[in-house]
DOROKOL-323151 format. One record per residue: x negated, y, z of N, C-alpha, C, O in turn; residue in three letters. Coordinates in steps of 0.2 Angstrom, whole numbers. Last residue first. Layout:
<rec n_x="X" n_y="Y" n_z="Z" ca_x="X" ca_y="Y" ca_z="Z" c_x="X" c_y="Y" c_z="Z" o_x="X" o_y="Y" o_z="Z" code="ALA"/>
...
***
This chain:
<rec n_x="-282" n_y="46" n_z="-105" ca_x="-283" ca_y="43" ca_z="-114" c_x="-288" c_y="50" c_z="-117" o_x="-290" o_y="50" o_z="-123" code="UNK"/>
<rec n_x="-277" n_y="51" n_z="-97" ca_x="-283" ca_y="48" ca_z="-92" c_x="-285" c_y="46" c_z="-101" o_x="-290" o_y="43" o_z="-102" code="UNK"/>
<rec n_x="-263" n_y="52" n_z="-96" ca_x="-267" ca_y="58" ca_z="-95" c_x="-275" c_y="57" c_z="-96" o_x="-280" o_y="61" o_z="-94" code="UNK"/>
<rec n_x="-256" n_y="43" n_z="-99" ca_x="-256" ca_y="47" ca_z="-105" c_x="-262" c_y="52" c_z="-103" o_x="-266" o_y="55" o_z="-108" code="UNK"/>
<rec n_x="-256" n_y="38" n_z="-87" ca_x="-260" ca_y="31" ca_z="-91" c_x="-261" c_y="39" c_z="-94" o_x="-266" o_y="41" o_z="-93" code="UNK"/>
<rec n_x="-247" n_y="46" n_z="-81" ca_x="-253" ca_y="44" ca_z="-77" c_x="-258" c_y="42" c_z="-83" o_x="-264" o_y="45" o_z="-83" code="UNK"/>
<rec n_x="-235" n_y="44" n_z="-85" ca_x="-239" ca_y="50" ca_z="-87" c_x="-247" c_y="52" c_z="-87" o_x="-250" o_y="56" o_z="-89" code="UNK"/>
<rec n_x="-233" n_y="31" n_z="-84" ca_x="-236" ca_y="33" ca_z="-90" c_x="-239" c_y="39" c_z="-90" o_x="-244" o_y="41" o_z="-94" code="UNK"/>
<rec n_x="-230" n_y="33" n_z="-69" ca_x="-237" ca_y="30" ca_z="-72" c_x="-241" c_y="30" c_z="-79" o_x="-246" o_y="29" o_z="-80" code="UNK"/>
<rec n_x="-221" n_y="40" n_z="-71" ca_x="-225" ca_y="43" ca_z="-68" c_x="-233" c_y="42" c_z="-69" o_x="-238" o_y="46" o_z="-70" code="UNK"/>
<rec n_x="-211" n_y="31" n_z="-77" ca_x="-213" ca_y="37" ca_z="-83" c_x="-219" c_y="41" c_z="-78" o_x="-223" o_y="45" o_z="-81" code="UNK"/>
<rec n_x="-210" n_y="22" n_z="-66" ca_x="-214" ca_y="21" ca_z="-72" c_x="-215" c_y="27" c_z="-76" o_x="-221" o_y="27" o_z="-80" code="UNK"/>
<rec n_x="-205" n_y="29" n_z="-57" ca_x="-211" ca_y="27" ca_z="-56" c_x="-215" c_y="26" c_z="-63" o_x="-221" o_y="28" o_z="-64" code="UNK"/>
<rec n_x="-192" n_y="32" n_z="-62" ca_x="-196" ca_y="38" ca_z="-58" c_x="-202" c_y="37" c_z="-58" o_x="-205" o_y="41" o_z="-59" code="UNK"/>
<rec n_x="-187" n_y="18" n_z="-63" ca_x="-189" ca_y="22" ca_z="-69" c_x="-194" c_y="29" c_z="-68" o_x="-197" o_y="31" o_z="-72" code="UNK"/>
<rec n_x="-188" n_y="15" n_z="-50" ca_x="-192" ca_y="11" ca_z="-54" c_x="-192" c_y="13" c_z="-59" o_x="-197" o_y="12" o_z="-62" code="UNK"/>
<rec n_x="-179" n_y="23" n_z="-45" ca_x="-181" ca_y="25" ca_z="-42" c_x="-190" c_y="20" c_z="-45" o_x="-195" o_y="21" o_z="-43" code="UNK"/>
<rec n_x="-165" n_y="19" n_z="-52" ca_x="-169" ca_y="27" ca_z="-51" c_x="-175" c_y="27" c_z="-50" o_x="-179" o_y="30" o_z="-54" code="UNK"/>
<rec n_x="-166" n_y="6" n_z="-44" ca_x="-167" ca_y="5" ca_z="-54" c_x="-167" c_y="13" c_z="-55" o_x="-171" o_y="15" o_z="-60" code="UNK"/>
<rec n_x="-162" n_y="10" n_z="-31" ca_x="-169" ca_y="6" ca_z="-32" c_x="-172" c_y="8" c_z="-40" o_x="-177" o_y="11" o_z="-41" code="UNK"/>
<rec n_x="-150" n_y="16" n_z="-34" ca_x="-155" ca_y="19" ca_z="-33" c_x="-161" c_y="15" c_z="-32" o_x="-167" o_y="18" o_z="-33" code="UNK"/>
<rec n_x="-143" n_y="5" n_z="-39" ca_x="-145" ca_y="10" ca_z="-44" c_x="-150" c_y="15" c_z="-43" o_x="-153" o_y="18" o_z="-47" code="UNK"/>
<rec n_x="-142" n_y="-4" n_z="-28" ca_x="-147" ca_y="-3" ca_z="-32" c_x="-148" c_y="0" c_z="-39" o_x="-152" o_y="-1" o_z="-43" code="UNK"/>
<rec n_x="-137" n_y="5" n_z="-19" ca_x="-144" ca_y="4" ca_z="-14" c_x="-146" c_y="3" c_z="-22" o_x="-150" o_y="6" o_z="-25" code="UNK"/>
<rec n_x="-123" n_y="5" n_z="-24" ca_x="-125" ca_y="13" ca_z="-26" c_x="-133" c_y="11" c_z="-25" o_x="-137" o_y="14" o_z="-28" code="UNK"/>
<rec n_x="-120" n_y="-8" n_z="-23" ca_x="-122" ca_y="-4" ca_z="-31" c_x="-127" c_y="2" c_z="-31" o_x="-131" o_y="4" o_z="-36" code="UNK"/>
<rec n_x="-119" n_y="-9" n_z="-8" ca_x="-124" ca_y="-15" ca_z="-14" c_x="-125" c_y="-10" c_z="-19" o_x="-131" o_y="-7" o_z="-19" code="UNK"/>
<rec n_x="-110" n_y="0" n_z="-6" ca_x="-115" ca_y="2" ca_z="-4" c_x="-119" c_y="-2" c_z="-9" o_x="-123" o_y="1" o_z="-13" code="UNK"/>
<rec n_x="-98" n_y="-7" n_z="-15" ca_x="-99" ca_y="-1" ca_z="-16" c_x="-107" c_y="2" c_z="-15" o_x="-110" o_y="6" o_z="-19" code="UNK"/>
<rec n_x="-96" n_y="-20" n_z="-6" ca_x="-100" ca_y="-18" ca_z="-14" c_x="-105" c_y="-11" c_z="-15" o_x="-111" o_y="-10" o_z="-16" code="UNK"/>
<rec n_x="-92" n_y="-12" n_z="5" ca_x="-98" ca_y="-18" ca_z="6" c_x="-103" c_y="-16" c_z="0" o_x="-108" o_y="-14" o_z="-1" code="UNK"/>
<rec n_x="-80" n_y="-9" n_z="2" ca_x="-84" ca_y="-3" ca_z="3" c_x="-92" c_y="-5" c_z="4" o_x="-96" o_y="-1" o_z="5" code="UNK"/>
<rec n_x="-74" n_y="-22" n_z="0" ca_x="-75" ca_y="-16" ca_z="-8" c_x="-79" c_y="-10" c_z="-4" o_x="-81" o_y="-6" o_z="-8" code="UNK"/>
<rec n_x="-72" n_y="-26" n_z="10" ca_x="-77" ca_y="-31" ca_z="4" c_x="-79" c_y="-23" c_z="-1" o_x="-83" o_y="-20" o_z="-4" code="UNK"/>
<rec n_x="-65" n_y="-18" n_z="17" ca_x="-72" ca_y="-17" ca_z="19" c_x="-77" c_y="-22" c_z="14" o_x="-84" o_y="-21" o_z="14" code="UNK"/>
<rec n_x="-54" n_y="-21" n_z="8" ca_x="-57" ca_y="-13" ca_z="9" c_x="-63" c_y="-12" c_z="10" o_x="-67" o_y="-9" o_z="6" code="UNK"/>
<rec n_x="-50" n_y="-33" n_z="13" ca_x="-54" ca_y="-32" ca_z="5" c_x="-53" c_y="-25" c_z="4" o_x="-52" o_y="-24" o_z="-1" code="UNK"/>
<rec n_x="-47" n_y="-32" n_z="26" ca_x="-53" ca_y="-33" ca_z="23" c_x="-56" c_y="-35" c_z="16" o_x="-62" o_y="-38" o_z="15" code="UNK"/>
<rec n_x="-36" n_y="-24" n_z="27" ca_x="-43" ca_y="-21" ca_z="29" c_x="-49" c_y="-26" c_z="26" o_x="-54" o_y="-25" o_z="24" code="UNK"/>
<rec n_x="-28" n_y="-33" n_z="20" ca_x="-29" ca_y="-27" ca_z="17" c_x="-37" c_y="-26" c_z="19" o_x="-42" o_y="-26" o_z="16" code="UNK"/>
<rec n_x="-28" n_y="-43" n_z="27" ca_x="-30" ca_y="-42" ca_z="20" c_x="-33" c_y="-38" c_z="18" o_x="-39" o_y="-37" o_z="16" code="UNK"/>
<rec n_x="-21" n_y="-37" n_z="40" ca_x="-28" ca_y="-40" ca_z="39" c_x="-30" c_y="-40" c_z="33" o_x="-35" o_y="-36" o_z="33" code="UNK"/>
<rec n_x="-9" n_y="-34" n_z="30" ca_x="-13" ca_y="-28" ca_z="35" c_x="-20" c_y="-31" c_z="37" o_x="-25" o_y="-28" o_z="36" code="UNK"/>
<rec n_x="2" n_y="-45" n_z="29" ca_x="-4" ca_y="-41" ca_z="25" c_x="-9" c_y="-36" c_z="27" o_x="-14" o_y="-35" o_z="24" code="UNK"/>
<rec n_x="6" n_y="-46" n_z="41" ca_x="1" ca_y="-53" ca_z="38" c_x="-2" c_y="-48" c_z="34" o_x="-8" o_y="-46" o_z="34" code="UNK"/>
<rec n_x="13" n_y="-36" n_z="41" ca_x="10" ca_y="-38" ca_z="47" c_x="3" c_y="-42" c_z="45" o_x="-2" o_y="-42" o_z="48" code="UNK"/>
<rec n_x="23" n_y="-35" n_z="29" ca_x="18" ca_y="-31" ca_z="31" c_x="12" c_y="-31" c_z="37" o_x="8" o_y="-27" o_z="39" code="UNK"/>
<rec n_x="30" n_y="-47" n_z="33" ca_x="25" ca_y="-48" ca_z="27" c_x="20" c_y="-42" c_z="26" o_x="14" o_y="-42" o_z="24" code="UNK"/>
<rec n_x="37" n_y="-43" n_z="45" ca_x="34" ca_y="-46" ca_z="44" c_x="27" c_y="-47" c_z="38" o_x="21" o_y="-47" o_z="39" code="UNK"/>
<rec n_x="43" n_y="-32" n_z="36" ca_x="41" ca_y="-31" ca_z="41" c_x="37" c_y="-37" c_z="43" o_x="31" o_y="-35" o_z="42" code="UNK"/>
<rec n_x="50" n_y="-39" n_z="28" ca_x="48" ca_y="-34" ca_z="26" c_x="41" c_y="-33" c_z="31" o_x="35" o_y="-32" o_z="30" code="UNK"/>
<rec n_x="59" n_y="-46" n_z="36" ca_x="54" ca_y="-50" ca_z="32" c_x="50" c_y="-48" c_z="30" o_x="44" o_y="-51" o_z="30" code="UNK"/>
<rec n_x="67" n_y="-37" n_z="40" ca_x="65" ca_y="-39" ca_z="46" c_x="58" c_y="-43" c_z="43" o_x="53" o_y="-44" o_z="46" code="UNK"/>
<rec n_x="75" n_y="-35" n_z="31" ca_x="71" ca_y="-28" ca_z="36" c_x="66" c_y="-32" c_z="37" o_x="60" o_y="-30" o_z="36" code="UNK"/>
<rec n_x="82" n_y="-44" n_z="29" ca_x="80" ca_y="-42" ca_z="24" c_x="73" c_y="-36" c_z="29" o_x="67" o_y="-35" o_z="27" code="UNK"/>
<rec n_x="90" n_y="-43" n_z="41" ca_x="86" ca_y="-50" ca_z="39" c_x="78" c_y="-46" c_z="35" o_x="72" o_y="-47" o_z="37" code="UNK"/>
<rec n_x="99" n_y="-31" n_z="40" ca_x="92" ca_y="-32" ca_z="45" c_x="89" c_y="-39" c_z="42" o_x="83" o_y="-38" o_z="42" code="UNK"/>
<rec n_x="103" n_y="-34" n_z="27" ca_x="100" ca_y="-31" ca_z="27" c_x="96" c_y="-29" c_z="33" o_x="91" o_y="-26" o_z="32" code="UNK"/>
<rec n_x="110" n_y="-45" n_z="33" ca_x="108" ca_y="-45" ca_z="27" c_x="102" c_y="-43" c_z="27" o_x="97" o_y="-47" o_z="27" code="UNK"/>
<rec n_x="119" n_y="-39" n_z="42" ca_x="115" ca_y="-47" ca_z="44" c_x="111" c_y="-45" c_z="39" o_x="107" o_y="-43" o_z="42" code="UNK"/>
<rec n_x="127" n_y="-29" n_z="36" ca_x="122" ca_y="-29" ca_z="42" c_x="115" c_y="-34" c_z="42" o_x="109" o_y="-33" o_z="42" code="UNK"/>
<rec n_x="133" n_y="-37" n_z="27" ca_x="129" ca_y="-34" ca_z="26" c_x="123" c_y="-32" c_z="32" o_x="117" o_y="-32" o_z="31" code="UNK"/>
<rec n_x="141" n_y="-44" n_z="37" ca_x="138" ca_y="-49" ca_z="35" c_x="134" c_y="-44" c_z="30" o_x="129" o_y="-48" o_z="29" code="UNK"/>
<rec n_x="148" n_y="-33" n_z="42" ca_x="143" ca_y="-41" ca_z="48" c_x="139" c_y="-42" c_z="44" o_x="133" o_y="-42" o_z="45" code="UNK"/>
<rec n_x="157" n_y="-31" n_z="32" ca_x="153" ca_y="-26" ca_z="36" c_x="149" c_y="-30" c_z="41" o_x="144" o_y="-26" o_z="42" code="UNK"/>
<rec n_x="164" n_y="-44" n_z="31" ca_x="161" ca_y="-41" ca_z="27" c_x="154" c_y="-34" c_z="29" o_x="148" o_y="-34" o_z="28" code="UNK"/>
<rec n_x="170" n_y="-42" n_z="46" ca_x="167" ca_y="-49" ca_z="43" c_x="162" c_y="-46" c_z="36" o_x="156" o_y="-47" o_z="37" code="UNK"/>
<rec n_x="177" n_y="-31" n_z="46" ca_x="174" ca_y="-32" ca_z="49" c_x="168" c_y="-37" c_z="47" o_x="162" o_y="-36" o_z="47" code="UNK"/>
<rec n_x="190" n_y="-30" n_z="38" ca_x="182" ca_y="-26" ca_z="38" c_x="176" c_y="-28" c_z="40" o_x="171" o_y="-27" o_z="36" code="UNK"/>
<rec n_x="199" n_y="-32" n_z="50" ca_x="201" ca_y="-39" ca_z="44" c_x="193" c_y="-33" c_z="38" o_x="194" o_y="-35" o_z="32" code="UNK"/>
<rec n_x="197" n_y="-22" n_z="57" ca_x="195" ca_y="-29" ca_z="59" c_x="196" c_y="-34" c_z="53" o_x="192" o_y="-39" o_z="52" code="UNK"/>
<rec n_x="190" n_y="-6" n_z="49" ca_x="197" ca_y="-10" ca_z="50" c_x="197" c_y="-19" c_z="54" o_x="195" o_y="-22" o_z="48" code="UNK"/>
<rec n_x="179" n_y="6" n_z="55" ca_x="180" ca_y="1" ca_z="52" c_x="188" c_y="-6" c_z="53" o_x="188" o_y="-10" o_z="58" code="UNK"/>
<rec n_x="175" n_y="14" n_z="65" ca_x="178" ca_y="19" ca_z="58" c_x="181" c_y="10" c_z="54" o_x="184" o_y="11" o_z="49" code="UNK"/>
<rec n_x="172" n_y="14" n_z="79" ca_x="180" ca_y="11" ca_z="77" c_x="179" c_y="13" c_z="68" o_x="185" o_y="13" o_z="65" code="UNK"/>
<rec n_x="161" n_y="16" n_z="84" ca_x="165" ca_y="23" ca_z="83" c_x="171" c_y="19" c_z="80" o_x="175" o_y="24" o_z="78" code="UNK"/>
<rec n_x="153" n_y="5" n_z="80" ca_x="154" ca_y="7" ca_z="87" c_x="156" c_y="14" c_z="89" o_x="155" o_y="17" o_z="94" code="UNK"/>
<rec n_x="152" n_y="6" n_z="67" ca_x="155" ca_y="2" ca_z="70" c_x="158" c_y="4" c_z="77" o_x="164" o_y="3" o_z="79" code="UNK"/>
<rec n_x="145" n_y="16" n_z="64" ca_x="151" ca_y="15" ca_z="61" c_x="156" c_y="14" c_z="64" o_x="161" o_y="17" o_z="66" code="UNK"/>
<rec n_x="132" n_y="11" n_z="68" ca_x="137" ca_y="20" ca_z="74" c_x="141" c_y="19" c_z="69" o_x="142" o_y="25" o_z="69" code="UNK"/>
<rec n_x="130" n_y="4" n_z="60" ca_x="129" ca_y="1" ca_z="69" c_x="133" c_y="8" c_z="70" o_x="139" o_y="8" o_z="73" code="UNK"/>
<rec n_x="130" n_y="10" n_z="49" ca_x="133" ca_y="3" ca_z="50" c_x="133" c_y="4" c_z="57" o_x="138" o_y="7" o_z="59" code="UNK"/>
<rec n_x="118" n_y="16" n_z="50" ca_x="124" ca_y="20" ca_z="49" c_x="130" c_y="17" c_z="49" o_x="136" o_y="19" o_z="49" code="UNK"/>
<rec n_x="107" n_y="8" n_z="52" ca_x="108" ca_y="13" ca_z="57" c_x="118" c_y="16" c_z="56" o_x="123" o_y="17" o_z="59" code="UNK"/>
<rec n_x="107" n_y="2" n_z="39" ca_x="108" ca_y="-3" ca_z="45" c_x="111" c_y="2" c_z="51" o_x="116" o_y="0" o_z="55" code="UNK"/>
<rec n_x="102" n_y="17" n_z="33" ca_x="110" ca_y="11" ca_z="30" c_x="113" c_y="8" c_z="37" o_x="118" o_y="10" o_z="39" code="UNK"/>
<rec n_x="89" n_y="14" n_z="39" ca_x="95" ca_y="20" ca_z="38" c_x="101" c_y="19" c_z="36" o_x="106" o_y="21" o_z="40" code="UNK"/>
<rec n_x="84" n_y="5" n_z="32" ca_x="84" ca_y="5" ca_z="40" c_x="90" c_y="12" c_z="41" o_x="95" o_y="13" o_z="45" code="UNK"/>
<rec n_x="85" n_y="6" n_z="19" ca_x="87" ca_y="3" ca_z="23" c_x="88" c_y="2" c_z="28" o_x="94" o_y="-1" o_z="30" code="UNK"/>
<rec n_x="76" n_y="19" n_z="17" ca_x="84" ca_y="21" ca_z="20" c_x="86" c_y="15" c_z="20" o_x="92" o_y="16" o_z="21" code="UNK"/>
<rec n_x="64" n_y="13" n_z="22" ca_x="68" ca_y="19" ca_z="27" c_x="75" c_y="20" c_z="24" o_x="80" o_y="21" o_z="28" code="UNK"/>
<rec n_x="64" n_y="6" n_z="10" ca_x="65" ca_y="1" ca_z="16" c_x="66" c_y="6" c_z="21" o_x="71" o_y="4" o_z="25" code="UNK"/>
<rec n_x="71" n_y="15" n_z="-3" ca_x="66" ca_y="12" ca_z="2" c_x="67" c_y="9" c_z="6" o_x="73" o_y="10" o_z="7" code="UNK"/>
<rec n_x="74" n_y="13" n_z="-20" ca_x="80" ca_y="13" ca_z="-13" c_x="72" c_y="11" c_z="-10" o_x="68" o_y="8" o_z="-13" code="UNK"/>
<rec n_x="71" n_y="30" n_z="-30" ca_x="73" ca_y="23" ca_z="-29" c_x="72" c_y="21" c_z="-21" o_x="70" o_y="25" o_z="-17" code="UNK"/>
<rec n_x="77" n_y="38" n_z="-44" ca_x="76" ca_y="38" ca_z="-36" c_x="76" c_y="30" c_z="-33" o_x="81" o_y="26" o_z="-33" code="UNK"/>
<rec n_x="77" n_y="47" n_z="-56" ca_x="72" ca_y="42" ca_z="-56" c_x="71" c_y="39" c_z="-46" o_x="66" o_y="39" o_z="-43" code="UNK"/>
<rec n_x="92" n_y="53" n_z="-60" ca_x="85" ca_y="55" ca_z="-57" c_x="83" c_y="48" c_z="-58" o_x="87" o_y="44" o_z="-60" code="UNK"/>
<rec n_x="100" n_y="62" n_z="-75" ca_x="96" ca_y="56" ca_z="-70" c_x="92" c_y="59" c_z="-68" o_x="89" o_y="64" o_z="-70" code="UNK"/>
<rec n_x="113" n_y="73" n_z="-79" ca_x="105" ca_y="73" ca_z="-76" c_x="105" c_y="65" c_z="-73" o_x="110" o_y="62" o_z="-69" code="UNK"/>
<rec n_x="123" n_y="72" n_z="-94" ca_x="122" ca_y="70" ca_z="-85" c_x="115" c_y="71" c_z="-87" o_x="111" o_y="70" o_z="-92" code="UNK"/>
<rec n_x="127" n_y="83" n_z="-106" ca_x="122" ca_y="76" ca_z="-103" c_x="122" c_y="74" c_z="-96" o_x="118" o_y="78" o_z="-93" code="UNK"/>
<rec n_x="142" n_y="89" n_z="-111" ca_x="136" ca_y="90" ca_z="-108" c_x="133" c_y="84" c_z="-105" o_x="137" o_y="80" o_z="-103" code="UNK"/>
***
């Protein structure tokens, strides 16, 4: 019979969730002293690792909003002149209609 995969992949909440499971690990004894160093030293890792994440999304957060507000900037530019270039063909077949009528 075939094993099921899943397609699941690790996010930065259950990192913080890991880190969380380590700290009340610890402080409930579940772990041996000659343990302990190994167990630290993932800790360490993985709040570091947290912790850059966090950061990098801090800095990116300005960006973000402002090539949001560049692209909803455009967006109005485009929509003002397709409606101009509407609104120059509305004219002109008006004027032909105009010219066609008066022949």
């Amino acid at each position: 019979m075939a094993e099921e995969t899943t397609n699941e992949n690790l996010t930065i909440a259950d990192l913080q969730t890991i880190v969380n499971i380590i700290d009340t690990a610890t402080q409930r004894g579940a772990f041996r002293a000659n343990e302990l160093k190994v167990v630290g030293s993932v800790y360490e890792k993985t709040t570091a690792f947290l912790e850059s994440v966090s950061e990098a999304e801090k800095e990116a957060a300005p960006e973000a909003e402002s090539l949001e507000e560049e692209a909803e900037e455009e967006a109005a530019r485009l929509l003002a002149k397709k409606k101009a270039e509407e609104e120059a063909v509305r004219l002109l077949a008006k004027k032909k209609a105009e010219e066609g009528g008066e022949e």
